[in-house]
Backbone and ligand atoms as CSV (ligand in chain L), in Angstrom:
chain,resi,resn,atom,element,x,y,z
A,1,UNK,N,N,10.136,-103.763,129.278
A,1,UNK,CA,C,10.229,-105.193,128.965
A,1,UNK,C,C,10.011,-105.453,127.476
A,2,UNK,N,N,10.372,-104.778,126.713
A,2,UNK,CA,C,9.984,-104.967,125.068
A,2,UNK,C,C,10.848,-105.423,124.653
A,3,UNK,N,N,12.615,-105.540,124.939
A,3,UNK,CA,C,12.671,-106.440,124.678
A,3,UNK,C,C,13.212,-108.260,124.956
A,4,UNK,N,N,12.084,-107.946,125.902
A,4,UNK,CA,C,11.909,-109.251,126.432
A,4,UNK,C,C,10.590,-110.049,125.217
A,5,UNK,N,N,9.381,-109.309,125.217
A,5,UNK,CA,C,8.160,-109.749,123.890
A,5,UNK,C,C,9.112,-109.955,122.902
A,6,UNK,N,N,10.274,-109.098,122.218
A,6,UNK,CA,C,11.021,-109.425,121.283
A,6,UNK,C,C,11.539,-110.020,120.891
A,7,UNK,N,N,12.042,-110.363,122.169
A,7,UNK,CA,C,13.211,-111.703,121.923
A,7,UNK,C,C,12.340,-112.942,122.231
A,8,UNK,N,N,11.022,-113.129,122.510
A,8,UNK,CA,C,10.500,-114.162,122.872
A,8,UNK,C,C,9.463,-114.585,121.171
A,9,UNK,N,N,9.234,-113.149,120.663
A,9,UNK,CA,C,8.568,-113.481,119.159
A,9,UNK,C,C,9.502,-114.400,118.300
A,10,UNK,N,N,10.867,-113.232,118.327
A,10,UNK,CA,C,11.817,-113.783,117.494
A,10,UNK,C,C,12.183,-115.355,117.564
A,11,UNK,N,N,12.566,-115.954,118.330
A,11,UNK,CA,C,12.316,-117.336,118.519
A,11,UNK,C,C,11.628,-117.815,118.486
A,12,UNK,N,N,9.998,-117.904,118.141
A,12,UNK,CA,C,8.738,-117.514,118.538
A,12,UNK,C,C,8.530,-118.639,116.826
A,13,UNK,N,N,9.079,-116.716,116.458
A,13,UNK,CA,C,9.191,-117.118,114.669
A,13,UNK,C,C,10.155,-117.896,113.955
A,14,UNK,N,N,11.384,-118.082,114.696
A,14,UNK,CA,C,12.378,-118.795,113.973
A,14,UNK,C,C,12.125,-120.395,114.397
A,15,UNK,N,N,11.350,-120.972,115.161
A,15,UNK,CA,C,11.025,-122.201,115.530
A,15,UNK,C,C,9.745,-122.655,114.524
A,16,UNK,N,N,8.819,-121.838,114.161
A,16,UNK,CA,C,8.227,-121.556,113.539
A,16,UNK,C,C,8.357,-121.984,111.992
A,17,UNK,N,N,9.692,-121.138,111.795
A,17,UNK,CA,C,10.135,-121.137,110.327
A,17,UNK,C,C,10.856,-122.776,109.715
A,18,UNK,N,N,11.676,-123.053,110.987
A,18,UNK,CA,C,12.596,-124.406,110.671
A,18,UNK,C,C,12.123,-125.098,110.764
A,19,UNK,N,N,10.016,-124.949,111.602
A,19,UNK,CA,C,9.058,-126.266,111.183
A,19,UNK,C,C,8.835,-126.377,109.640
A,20,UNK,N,N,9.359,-125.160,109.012
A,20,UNK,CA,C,8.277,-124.885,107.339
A,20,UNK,C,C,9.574,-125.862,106.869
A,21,UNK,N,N,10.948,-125.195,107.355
A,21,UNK,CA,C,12.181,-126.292,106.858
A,21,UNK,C,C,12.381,-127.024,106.931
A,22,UNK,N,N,11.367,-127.551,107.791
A,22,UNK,CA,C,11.950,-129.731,108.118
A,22,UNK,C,C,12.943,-129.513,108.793
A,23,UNK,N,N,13.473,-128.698,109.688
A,23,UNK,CA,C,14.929,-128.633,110.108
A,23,UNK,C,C,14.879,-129.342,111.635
A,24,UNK,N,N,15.553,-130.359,112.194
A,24,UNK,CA,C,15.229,-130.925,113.066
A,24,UNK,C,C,15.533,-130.150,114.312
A,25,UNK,N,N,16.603,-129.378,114.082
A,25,UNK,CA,C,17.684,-128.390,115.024
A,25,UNK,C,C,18.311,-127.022,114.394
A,26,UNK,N,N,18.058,-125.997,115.481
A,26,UNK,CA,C,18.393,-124.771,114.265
A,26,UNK,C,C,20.298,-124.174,115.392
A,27,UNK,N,N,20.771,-124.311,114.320
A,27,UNK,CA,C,22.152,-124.228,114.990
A,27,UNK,C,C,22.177,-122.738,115.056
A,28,UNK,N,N,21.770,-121.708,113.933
A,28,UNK,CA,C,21.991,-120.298,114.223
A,28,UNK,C,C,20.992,-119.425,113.874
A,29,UNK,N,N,20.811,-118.423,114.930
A,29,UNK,CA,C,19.981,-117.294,114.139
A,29,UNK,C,C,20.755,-116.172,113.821
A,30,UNK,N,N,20.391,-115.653,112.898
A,30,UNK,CA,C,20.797,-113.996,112.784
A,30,UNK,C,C,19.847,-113.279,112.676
A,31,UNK,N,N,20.328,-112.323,113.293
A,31,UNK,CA,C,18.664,-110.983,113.686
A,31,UNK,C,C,19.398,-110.169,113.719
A,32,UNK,N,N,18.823,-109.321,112.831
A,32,UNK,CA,C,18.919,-108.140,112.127
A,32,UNK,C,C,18.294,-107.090,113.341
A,33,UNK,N,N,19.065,-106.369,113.785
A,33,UNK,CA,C,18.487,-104.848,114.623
A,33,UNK,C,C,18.438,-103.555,113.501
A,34,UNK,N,N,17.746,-103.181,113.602
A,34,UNK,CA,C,17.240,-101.973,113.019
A,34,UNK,C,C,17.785,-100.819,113.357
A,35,UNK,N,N,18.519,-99.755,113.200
A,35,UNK,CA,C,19.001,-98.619,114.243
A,35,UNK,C,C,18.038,-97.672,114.474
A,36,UNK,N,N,16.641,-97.647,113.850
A,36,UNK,CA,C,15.496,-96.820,114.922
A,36,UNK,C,C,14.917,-97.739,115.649
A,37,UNK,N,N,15.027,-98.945,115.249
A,37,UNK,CA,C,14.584,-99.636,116.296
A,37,UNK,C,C,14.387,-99.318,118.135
A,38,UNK,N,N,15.909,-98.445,118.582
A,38,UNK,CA,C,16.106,-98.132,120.116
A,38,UNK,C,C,15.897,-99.396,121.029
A,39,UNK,N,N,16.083,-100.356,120.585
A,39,UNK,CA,C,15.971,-101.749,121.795
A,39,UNK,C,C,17.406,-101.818,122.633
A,40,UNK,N,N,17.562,-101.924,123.610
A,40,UNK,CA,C,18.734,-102.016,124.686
A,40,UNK,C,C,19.227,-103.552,124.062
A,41,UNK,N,N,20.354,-103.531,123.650
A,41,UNK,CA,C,20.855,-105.051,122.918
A,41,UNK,C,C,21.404,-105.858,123.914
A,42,UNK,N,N,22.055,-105.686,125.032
A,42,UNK,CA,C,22.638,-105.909,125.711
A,42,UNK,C,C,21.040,-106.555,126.920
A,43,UNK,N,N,19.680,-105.727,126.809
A,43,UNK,CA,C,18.990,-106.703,127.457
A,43,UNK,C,C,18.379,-107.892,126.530
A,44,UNK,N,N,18.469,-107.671,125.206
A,44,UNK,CA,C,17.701,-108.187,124.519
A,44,UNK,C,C,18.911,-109.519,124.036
A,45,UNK,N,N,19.611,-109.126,124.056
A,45,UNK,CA,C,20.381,-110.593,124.375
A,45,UNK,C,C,20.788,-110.967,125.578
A,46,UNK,N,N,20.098,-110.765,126.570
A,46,UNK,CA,C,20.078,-111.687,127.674
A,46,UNK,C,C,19.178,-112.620,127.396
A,47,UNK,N,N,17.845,-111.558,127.471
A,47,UNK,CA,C,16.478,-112.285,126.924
A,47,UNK,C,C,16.335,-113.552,126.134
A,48,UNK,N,N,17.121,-113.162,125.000
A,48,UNK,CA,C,16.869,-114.529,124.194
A,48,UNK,C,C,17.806,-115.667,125.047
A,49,UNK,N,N,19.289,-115.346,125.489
A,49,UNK,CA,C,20.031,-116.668,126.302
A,49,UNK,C,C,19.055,-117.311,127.074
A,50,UNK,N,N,17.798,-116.289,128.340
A,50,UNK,CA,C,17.158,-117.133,129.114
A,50,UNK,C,C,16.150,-117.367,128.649
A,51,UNK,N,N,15.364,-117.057,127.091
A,51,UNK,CA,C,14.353,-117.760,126.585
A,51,UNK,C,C,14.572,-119.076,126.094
A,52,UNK,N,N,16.126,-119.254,125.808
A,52,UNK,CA,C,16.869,-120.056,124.722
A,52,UNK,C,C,16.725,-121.342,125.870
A,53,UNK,N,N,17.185,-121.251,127.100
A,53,UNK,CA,C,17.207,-121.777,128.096
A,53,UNK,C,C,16.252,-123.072,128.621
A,54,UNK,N,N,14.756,-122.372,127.983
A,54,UNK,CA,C,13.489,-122.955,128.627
A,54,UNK,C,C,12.816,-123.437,127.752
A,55,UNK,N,N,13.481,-123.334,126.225
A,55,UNK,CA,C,13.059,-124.186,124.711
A,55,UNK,C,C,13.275,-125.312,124.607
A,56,UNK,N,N,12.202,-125.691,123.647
A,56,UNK,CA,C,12.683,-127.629,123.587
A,56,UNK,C,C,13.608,-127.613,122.603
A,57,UNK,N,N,14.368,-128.902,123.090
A,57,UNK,CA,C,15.771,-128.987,122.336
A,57,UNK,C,C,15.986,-128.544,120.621
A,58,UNK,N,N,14.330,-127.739,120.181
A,58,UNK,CA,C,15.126,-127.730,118.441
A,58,UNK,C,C,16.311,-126.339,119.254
A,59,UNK,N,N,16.351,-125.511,119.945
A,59,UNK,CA,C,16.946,-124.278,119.942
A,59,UNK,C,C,18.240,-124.706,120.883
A,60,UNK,N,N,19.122,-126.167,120.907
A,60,UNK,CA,C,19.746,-126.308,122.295
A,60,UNK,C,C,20.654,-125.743,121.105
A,61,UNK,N,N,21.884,-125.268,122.149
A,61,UNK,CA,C,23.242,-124.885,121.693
A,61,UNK,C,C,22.676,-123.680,120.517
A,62,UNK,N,N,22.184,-123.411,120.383
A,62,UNK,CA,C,22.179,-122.340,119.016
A,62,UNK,C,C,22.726,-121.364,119.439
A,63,UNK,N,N,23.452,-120.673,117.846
A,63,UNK,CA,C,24.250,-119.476,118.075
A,63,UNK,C,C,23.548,-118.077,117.743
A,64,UNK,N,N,23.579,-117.142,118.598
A,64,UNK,CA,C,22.530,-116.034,117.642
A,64,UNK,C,C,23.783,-114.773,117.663
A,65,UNK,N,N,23.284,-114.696,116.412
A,65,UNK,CA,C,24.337,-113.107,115.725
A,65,UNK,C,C,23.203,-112.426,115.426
A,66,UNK,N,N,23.758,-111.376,116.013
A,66,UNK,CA,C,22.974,-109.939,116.150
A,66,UNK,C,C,23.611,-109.164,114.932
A,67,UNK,N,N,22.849,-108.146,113.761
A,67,UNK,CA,C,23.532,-107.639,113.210
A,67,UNK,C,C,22.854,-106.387,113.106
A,68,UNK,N,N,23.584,-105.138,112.876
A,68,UNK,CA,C,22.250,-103.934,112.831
A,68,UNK,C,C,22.467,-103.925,111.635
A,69,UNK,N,N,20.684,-103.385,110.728
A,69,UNK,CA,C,20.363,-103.311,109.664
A,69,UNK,C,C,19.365,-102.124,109.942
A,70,UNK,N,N,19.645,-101.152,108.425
A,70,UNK,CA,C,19.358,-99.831,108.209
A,70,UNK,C,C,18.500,-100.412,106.882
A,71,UNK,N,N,17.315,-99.490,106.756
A,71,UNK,CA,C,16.186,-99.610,106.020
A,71,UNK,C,C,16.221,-99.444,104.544
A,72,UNK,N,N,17.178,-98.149,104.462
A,72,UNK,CA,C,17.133,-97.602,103.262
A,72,UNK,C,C,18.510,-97.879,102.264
A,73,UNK,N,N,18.128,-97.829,101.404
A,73,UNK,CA,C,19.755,-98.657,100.688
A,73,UNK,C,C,19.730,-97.023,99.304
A,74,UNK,N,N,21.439,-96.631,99.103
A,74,UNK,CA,C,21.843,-96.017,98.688
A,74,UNK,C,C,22.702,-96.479,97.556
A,75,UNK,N,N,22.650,-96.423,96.074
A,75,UNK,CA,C,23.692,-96.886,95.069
A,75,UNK,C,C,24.938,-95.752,94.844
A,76,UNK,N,N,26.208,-96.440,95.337
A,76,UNK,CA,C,27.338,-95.610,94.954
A,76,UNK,C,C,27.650,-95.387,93.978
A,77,UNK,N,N,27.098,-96.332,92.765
A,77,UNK,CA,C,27.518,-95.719,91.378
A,77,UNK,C,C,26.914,-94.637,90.470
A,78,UNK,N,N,25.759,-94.809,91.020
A,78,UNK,CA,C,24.534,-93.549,90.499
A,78,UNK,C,C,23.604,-92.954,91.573
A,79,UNK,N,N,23.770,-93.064,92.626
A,79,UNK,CA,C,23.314,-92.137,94.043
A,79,UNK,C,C,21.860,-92.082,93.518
A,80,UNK,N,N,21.191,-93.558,93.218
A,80,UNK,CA,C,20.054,-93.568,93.152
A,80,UNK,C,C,19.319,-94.357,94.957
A,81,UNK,N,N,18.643,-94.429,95.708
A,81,UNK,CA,C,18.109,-94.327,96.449
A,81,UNK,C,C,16.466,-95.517,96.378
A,82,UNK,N,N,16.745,-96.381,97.305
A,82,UNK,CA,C,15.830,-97.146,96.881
A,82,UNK,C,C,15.626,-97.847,98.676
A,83,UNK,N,N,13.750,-98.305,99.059
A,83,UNK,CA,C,14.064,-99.218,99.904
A,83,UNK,C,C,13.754,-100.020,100.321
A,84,UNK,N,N,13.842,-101.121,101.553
A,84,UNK,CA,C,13.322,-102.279,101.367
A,84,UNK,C,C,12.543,-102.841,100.867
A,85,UNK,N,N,11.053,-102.366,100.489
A,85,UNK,CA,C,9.853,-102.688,100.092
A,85,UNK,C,C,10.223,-103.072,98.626
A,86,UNK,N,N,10.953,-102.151,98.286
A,86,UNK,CA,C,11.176,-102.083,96.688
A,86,UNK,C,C,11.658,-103.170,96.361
A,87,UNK,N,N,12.953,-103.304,97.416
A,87,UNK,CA,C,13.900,-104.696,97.146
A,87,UNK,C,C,13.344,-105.865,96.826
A,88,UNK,N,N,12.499,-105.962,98.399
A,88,UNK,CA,C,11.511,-107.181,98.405
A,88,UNK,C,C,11.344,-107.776,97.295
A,89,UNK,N,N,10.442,-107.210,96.524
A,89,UNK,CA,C,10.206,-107.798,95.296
A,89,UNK,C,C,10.857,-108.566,94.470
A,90,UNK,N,N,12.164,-108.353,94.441
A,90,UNK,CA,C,13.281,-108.540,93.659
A,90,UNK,C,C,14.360,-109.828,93.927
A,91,UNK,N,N,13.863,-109.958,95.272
A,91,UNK,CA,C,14.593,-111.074,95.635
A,91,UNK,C,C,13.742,-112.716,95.770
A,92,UNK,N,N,14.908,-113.630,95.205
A,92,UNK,CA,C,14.450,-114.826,94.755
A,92,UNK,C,C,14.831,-115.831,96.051
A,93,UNK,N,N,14.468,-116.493,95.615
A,93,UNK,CA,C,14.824,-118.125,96.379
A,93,UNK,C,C,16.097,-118.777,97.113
A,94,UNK,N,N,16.465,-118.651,98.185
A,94,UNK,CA,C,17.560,-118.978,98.532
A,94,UNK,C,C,18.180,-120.539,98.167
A,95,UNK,N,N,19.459,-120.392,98.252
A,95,UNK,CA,C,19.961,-121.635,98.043
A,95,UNK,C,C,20.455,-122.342,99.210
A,96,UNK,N,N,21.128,-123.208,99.455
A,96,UNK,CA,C,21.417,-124.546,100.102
A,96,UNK,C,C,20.833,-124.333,101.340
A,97,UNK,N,N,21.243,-124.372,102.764
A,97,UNK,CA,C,20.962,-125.121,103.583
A,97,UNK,C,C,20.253,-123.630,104.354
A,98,UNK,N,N,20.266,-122.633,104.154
A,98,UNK,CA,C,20.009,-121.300,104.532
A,98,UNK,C,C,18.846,-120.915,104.417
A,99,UNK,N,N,18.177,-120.406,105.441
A,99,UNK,CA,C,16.480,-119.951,104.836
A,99,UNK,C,C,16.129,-118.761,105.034
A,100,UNK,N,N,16.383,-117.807,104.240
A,100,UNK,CA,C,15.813,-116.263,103.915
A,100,UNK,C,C,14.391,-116.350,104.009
A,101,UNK,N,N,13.809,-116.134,105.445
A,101,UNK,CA,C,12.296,-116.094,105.078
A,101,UNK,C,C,12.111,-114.558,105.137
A,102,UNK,N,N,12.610,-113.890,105.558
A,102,UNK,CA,C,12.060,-112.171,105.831
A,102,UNK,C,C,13.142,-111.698,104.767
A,103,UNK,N,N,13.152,-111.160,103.621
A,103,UNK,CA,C,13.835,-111.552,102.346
A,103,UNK,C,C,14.264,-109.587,102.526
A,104,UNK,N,N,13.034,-108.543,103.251
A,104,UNK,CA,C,14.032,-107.727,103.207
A,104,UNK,C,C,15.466,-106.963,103.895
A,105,UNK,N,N,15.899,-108.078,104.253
A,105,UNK,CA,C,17.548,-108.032,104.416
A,105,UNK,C,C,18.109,-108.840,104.007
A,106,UNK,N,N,18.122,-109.583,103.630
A,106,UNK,CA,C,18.765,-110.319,102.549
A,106,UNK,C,C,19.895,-109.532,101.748
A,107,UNK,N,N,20.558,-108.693,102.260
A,107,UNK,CA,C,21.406,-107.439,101.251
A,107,UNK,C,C,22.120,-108.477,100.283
A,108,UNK,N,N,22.864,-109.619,100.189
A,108,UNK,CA,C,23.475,-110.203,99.765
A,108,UNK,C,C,23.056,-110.566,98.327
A,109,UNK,N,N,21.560,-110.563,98.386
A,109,UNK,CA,C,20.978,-110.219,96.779
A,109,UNK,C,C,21.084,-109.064,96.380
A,110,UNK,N,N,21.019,-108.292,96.411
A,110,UNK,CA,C,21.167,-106.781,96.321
A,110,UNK,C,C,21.716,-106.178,95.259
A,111,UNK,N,N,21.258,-105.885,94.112
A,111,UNK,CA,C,21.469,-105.001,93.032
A,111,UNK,C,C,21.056,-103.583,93.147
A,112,UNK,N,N,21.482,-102.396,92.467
A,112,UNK,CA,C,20.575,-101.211,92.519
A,112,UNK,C,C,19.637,-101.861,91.557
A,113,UNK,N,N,18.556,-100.721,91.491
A,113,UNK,CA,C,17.396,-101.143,91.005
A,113,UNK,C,C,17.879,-100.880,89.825
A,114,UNK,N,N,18.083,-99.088,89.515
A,114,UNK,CA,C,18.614,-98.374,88.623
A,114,UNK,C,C,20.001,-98.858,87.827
A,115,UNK,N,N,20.632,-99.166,88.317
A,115,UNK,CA,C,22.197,-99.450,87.289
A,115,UNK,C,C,22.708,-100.809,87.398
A,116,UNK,N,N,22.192,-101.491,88.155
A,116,UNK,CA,C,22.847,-103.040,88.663
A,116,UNK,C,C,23.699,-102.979,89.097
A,117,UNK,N,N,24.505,-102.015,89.944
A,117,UNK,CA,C,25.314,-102.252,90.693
A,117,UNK,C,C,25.340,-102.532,91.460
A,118,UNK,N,N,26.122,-103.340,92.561
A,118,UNK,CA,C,26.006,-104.527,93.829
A,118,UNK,C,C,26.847,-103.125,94.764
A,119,UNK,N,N,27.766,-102.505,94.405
A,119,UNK,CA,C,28.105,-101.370,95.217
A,119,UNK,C,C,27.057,-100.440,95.948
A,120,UNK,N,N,26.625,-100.643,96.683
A,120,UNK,CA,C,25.654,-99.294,97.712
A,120,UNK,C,C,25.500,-99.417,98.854
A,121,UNK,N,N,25.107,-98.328,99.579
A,121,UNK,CA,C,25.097,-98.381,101.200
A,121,UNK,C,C,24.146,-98.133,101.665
A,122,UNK,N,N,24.039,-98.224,102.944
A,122,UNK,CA,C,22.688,-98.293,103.736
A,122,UNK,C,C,22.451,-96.934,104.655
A,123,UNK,N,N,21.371,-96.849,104.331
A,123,UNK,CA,C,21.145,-94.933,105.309
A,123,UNK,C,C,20.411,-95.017,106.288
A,124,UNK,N,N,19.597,-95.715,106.140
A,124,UNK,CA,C,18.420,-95.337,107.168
A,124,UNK,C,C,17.866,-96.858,107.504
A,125,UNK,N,N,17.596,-97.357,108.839
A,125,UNK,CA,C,16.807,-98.202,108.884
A,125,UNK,C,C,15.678,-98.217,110.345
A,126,UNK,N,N,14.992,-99.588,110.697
A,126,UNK,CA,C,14.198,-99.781,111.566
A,126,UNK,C,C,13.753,-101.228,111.499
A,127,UNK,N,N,12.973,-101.587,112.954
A,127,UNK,CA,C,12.779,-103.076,112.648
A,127,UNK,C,C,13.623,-104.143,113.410
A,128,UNK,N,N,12.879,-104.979,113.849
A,128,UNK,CA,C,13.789,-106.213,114.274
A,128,UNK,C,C,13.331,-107.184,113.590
A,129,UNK,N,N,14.317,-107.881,113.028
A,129,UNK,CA,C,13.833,-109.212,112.518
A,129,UNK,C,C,14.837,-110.215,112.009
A,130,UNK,N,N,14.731,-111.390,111.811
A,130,UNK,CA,C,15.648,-113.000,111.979
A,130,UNK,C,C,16.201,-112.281,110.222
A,131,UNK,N,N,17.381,-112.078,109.918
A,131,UNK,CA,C,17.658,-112.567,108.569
A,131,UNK,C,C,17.917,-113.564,108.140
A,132,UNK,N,N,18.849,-114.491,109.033
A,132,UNK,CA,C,19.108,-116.372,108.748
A,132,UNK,C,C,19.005,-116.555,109.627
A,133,UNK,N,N,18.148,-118.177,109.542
A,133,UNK,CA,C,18.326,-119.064,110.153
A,133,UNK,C,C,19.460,-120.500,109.763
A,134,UNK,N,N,20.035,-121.244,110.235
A,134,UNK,CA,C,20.481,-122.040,109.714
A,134,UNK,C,C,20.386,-123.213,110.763
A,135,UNK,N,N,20.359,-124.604,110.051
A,135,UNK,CA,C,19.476,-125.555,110.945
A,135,UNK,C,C,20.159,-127.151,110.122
A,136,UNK,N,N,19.890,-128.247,111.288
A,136,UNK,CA,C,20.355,-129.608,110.704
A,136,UNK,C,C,19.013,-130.277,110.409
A,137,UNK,N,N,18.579,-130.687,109.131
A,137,UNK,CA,C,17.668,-131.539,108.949
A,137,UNK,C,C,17.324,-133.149,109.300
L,1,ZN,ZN,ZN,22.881,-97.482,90.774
């Protein structure tokens, strides 16, 4: 049943988060799967449909995209090697209506550390967690 606790945090936390946003209604989540993670996706999105089910209306109609996310990030231009923790740091403030609260997946900021290149790939990851939320104020 883990991920049933999972899918019940994750909403848990994203109801959570769109209180910090003033958001009256959260139209989408995206959650990031981890590939060591090992969670059965197929129960874990049931889970959230019948958690989604028994929420007060901020979660009615919401859409959730599942995406898998790998830990470790690789630069193709200089095969320098860097990972989330590192990133973390590095990433700033989101803009418009979008709320990056767990900032390490956020790839979309994503420079190498080493050369600034936006070109690199992902090797290794773990972890479940919301990368966007998006919500009507
Ligand atoms: Zn690089």
């Amino acid at each position: 049943m883990h991920e049933w606790a999972l899918a019940e945090s994750i909403l848990t936390a994203a109801v959570e988060e769109s209180d910090k946003g003033k958001l009256k209604r959260i139209t989408e989540i995206k959650i990031g799967l981890g590939e060591l993670q090992q969670i059965e996706q197929d129960i874990f999105e049931f889970a959230l449909d019948e958690i989604i089910k028994f929420q007060a209306d901020k979660l009615k109609d919401v859409k959730i995209k599942l995406e898998t996310i790998k830990s470790t990030l690789k630069c193709k231009n200089c095969n320098h090697t860097w990972s989330f923790s590192d990133m973390k740091k590095k990433i700033s403030e989101d803009e418009g209506e979008a709320i990056h609260f767990i900032p390490e997946v956020a790839f979309v900021h994503t420079r190498c550390p080493k050369c600034g290149s936006p070109d690199f790939e992902i090797t290794t990851g773990r972890g479940v967690s919301i990368t966007q939320i998006k919500g009507e104020k």
